[in-house]
LORODO-308612 format. One record per residue (C-alpha): residue number from 1; residue in one letter; x, y negated, z. Coordinates in steps of 0.001 Angstrom, whole numbers. Example, Ala and Ser with C-alpha at 12.3 -4.5 7.8 and 13.67 -1.06 7.14 Angstrom:
ATOM	num	residuo	u	v	w
ATOM	1	a	12300	4500	7800
ATOM	2	s	13670	1060	7140
END
This chain:
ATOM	num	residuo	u	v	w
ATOM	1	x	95387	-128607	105500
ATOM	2	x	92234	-126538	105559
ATOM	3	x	92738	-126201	101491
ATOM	4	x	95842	-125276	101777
ATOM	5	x	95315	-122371	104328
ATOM	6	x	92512	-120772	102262
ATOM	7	x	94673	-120676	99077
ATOM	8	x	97826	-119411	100901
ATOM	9	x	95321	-116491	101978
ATOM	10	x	93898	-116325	98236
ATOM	11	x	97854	-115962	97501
ATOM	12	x	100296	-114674	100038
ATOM	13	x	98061	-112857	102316
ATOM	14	x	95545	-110587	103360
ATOM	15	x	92568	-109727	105031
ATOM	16	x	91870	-106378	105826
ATOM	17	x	89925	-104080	108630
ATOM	18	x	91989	-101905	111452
ATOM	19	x	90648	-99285	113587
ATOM	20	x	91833	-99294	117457
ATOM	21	x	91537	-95533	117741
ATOM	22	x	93552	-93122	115195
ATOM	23	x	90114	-91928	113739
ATOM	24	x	87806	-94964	114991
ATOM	25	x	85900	-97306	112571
ATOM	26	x	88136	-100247	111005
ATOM	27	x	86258	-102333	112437
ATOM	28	x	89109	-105280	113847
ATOM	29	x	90016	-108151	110938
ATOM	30	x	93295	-109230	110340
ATOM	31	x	94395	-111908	108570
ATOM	32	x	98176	-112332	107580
ATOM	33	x	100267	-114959	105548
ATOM	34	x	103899	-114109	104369
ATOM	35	x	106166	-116084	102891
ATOM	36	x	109730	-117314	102402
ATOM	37	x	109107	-120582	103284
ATOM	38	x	109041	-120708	107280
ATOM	39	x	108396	-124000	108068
ATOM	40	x	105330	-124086	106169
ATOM	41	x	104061	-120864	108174
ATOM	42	x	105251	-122601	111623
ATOM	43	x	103690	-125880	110551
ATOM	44	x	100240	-124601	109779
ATOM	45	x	99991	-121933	112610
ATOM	46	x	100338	-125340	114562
ATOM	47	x	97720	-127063	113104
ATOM	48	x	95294	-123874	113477
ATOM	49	x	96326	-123804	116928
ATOM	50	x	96069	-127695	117669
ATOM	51	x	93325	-128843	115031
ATOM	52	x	91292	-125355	115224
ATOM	53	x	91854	-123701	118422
ATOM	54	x	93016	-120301	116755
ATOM	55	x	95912	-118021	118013
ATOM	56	x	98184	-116572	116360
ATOM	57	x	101472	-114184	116153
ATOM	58	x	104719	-115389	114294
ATOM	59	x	107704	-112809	113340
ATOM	60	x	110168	-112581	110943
ATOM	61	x	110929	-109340	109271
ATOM	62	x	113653	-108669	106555
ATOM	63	x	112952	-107150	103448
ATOM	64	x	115189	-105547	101495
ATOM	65	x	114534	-106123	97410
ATOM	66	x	115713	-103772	94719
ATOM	67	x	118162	-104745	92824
ATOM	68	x	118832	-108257	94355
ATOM	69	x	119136	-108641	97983
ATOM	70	x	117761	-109054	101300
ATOM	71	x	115362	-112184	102397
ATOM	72	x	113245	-112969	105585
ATOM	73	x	109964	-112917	104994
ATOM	74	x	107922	-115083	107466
ATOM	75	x	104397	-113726	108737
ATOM	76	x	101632	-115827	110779
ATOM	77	x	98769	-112970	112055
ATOM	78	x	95421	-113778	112933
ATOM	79	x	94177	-110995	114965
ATOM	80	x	91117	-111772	117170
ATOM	81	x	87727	-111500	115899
ATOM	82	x	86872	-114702	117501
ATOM	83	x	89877	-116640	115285
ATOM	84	x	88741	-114692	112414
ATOM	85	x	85053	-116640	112659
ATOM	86	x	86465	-119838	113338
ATOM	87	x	88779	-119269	110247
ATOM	88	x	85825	-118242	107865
ATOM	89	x	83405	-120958	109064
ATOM	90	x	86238	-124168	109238
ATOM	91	x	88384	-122504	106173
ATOM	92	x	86558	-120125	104456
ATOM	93	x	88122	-117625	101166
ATOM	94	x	88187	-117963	97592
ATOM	95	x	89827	-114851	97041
ATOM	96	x	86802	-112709	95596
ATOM	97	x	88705	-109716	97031
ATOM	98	x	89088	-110899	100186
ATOM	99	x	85127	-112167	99955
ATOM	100	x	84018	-108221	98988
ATOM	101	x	85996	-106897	102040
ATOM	102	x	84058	-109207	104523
ATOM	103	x	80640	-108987	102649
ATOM	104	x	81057	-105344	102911
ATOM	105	x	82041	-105160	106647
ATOM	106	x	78980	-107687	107141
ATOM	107	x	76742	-104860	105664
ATOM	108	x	78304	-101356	107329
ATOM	109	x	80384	-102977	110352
ATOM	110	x	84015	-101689	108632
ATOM	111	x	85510	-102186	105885
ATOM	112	x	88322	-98860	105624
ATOM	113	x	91661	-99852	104011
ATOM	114	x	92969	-99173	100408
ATOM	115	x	88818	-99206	98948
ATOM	116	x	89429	-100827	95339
ATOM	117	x	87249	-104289	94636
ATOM	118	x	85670	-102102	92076
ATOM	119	x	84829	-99110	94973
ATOM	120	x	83218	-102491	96895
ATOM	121	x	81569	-104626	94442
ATOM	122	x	79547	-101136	93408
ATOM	123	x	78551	-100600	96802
ATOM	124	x	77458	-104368	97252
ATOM	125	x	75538	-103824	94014
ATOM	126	x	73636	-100993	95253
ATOM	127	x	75127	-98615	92811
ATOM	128	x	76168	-96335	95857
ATOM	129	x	74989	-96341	99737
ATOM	130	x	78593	-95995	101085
ATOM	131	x	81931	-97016	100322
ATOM	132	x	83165	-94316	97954
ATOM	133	x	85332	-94160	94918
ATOM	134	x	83114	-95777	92200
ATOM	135	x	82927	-96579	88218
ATOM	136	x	82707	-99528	86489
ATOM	137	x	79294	-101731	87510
ATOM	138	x	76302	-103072	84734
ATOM	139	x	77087	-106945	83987
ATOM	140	x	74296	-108151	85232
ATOM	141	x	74867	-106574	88788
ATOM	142	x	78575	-108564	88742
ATOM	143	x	76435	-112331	87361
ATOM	144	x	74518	-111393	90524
ATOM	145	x	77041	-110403	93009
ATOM	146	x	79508	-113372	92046
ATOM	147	x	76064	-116062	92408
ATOM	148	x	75713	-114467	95977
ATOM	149	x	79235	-114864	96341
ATOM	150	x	79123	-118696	95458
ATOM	151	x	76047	-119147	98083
ATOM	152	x	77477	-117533	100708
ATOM	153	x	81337	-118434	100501
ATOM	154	x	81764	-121651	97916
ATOM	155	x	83884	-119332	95904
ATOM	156	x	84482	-117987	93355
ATOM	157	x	84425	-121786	91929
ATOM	158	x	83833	-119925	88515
ATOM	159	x	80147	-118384	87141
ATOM	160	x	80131	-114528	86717
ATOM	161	x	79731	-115087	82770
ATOM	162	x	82824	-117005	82827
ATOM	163	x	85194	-114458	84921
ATOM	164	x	83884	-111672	82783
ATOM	165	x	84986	-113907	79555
ATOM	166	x	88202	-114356	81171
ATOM	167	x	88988	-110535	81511
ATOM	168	x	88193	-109756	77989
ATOM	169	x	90852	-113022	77047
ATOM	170	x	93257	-111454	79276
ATOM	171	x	92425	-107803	77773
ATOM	172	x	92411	-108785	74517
ATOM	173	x	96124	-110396	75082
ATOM	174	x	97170	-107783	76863
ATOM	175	x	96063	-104694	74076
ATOM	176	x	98039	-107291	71492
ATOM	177	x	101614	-107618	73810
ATOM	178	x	101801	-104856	75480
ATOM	179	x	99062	-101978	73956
ATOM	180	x	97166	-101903	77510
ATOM	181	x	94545	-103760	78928
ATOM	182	x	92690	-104329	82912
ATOM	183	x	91175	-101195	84384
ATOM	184	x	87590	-101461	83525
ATOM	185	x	85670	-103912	85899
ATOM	186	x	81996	-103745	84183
ATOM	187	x	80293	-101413	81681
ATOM	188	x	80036	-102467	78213
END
């Protein structure tokens, strides 16, 4: 079940840093799942609660989509920073994204919504000594950041070398279909 938790995070959910205070420090973590599917939410926010001791908040909202409809869309919230630790030391993240946001709030004690994983894997690099809007990073600096990435969190399962040959596959597939490609993760 464990597994399955940290992938529905790596999928349908997020992590991300709230402030208490309209200009305070986002300092509070969240974590939310959504999905369709609301017996799996209901059955694993039991299992956190029973198996792992960690609270959380259950709603439904519905959401309107263009063009097709309305659905429900079923959201378990993790909100205390104590549930937060339990869920990073007994489940732990494989979404590298989700891995840059805590590494960074590790380092400065925040982490301040809508920061690209480019504007964060620059800073965790040392390219920049805040969190500020940021250019592509040297290859080297991302080989290094994913291997303390892999240390630290298990994940990413794959080598920096490798993810960096997988964008230029993707790239080069996506320049052929469509005449675009990814926004520029590393220098040349």
């Amino acid at each position: 079940m464990k597994h399955l938790g940290r992938e529905l995070l790596a999928t349908d959910g997020l992590l991300g840093y709230y402030n208490a205070f309209r200009n305070g420090l986002h300092k509070y973590p969240r974590i939310q799942l959504r999905m369709a599917a609301g017996q799996v939410i209901g059955e694993f926010a039991t299992f956190l609660r029973e198996e792992l001791g960690i609270s959380s908040l259950l709603r439904t909202e519905v959401v309107t989509h263009d063009g097709w409809g309305i659905s429900h869309q079923h959201i378990l919230q993790i909100s205390r920073s104590e549930d937060i630790d339990i869920w990073s030391r007994e489940i732990g993240f494989s979404n590298p994204s989700h891995i840059s946001r805590m590494m960074v709030f590790e380092s400065l004690g925040e982490c301040t919504p809508r920061t690209s994983i480019v504007d964060r894997l620059s800073f965790l690099c040392g390219r920049s000594s805040r969190l500020i809007r940021s250019g592509p990073i040297a290859r080297f600096d991302l080989v290094s950041l994913v291997e303390k990435m892999r240390q630290r969190f298990g994940f990413p399962q794959a080598r920096g070398e490798d993810i960096l040959q997988g964008v230029d596959d993707v790239n080069q597939r996506l320049k052929l279909a469509l005449g675009r490609m990814l926004p520029r993760l590393v220098d040349p």
